[in-house]
C-alpha positions in Angstrom: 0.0 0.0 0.0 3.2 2.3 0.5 4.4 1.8 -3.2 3.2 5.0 -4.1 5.7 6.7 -1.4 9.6 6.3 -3.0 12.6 6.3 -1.3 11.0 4.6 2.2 13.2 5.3 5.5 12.9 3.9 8.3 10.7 5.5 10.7 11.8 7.9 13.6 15.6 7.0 13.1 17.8 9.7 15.0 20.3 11.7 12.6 23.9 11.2 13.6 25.5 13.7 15.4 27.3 16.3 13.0 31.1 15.7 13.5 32.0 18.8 11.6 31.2 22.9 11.3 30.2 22.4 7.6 27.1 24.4 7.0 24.2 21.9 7.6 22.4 20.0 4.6 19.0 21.6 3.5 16.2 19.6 5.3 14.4 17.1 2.6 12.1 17.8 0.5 8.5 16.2 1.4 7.8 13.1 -0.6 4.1 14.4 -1.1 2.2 17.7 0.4 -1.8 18.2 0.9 -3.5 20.8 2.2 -7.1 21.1 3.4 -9.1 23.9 4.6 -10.7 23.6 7.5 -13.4 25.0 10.0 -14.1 24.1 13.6 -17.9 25.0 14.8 -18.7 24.1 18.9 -22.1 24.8 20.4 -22.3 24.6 24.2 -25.2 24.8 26.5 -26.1 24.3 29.9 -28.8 23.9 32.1 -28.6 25.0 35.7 -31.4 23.6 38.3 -32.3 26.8 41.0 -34.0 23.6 43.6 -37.2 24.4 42.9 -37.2 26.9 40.4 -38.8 25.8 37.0 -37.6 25.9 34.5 -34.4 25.6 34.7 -31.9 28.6 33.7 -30.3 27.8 30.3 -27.0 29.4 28.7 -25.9 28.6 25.3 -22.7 29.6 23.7 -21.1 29.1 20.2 -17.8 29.9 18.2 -15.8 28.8 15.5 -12.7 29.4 13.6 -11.6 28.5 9.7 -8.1 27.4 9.0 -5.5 25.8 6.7 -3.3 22.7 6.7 -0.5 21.5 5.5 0.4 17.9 5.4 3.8 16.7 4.2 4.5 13.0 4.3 8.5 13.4 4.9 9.3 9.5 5.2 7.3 6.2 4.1 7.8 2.8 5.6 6.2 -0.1 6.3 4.7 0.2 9.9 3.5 4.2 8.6 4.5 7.4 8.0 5.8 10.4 9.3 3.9 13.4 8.7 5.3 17.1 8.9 2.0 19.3 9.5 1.5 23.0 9.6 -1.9 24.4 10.6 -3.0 28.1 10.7 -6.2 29.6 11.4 -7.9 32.8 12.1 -8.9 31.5 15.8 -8.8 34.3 18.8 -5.9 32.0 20.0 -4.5 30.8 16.4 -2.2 34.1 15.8 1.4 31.6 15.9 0.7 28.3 13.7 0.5 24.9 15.3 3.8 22.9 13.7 4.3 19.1 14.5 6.0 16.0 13.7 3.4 13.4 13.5 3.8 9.5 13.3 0.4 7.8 11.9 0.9 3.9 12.3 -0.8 1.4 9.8 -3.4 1.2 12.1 -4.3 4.6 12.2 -3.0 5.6 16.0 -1.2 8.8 15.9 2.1 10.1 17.8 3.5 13.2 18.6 7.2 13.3 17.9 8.3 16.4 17.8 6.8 20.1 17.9 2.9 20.5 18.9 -0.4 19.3 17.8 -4.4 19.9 18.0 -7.6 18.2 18.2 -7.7 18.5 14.2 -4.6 17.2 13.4 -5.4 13.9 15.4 -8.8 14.1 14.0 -7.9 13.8 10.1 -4.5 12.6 10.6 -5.9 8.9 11.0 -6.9 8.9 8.1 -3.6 8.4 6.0 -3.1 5.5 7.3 -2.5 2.4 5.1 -4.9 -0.3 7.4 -7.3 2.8 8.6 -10.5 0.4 7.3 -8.6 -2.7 8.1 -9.5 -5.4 5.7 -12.8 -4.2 4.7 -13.8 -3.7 1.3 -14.6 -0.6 0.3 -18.0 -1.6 -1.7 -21.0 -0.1 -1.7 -23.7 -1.2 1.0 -20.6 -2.9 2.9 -20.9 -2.4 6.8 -18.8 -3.5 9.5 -18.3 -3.1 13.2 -14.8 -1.9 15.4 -13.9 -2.2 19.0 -11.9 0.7 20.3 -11.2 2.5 23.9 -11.1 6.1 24.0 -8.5 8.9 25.8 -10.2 8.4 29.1 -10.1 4.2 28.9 -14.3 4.8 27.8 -14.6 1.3 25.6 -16.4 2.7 22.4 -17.9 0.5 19.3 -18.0 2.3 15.7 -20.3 0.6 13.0 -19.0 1.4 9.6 -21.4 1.9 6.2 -20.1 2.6 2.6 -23.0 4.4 1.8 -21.7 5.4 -1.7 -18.9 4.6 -4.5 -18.2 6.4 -7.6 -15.2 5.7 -9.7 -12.5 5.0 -6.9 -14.0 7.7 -4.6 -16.0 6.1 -1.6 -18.3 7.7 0.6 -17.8 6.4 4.1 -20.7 7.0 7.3 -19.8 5.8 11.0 -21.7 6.1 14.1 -19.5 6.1 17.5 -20.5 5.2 20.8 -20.2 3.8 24.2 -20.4 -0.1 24.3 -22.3 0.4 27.3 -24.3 3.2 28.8 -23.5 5.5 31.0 -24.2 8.7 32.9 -22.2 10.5 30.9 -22.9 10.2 26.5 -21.0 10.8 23.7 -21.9 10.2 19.8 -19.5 11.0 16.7 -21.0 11.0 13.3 -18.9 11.0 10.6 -18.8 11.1 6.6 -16.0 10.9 4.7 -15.3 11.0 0.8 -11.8 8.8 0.7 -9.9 8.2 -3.1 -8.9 4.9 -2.1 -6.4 4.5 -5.0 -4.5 7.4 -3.2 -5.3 6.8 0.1 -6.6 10.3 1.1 -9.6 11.8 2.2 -11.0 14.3 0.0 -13.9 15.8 2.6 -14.0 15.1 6.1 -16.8 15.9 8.4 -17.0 14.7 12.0 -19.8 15.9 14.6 -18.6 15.0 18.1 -22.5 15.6 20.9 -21.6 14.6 24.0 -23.7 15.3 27.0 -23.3 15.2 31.1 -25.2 16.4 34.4 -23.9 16.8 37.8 -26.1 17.8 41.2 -26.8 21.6 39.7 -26.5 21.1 35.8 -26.7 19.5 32.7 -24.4 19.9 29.9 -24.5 19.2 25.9 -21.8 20.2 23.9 -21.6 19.8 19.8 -18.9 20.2 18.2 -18.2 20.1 13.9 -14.6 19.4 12.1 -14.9 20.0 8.6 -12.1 19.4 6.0 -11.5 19.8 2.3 -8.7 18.4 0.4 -7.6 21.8 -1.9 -4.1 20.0 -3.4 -2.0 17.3 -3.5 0.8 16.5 -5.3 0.2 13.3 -6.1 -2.6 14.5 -7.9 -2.2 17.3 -9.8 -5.3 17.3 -11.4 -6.9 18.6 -8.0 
């Protein structure tokens, strides 16, 4: 699945210490670069109980910011690739860009290894990787089920639907969610358009609800990731 990527290295290897003062080598040039834009859209609202008072007192607050990322794959090899990603956005806190080194394993679990990182990176990120939809064929009206355990150990269950496929674009729908119930809930919807022959996502939209209540409130909080695939050098028709 890696064919496409020339000149593999092997992954995370440490450069040798420079044993001269020669002016240092020009870093390498990516062996592809995409770049999406982005937007981020989060609604939160909350519902505080006055004991007694009916109804209760509800605040809701929204925000959002646009952005752009850049993705260049800077080594290929067979357990993944490392990923050198630049993200700006217009966001109240976005004035200095987020710039990381990011290793995405077969599998699709993502490492830091160097610089810094954000919830969108690790949320399209994933999805470069060469076993992301494990052995499942990408065909239309195919559906499958995956196991998987969140940040906070939370065990989650995704079911899977090709809902679409036109030429080698398919159009990809999951549902995330607790395997069992719990006081706290959490739902992710997503839909993605991936060009399998590349292995790239050309949309992305993921809707993360999740919900909680303590003594004096409840809480529901949405929030939308949304990506568009604007270049890519390995397809220059884009």
């Amino acid at each position: 699945m890696l064919c496409g990527y020339i000149g593999a290295l092997v992954l995370f290897a440490a450069p040798p210490a420079p044993t001269t003062t020669a002016t240092p080598a020009a870093p390498p040039a990516p062996l592809r670069e995409i770049v999406y834009t982005l937007s981020v859209n989060s609604r939160v609202e909350r519902a505080y109980e006055d004991f007694g008072a009916a109804p209760p007192d509800t605040r809701a607050d929204s925000g959002g910011y646009n952005g752009k990322m850049v993705i260049d794959v800077m080594q290929a090899a067979s357990d993944g690739l490392l990923l050198h990603v630049t993200e700006t956005t217009n966001a109240e806190n976005g004035a200095k860009p987020v710039v990381g080194d990011l290793a995405v394993y077969n599998d699709g679990t993502v490492r830091a290894v160097g610089g810094d990182y954000d919830q969108s990176m690790t949320m399209l990120l994933p999805y470069f990787a060469t076993d992301w939809f494990g052995p499942n064929e990408l065909q239309q009206g195919n559906s499958w089920q995956a196991n998987s355990t969140s940040a906070d150990k939370v065990d989650l269950v995704t079911n899977y639907l090709v809902a679409a496929v036109s030429g080698d674009v398919a159009t990809i729908t999951s549902s995330t969610k607790p395997a069992t119930a719990n006081k706290s809930s959490l739902d992710i919807e997503t839909k993605v358009l991936y060009k399998a022959d590349l292995l790239v996502p050309l949309s992305l939209t993921i809707v993360v609800h999740q919900m909680g209540d303590n003594t004096s409130s409840n809480n529901e909080a949405e929030n939308t990731y949304h990506f568009d695939r604007v270049s890519d050098t390995r397809d220059p028709g884009k």
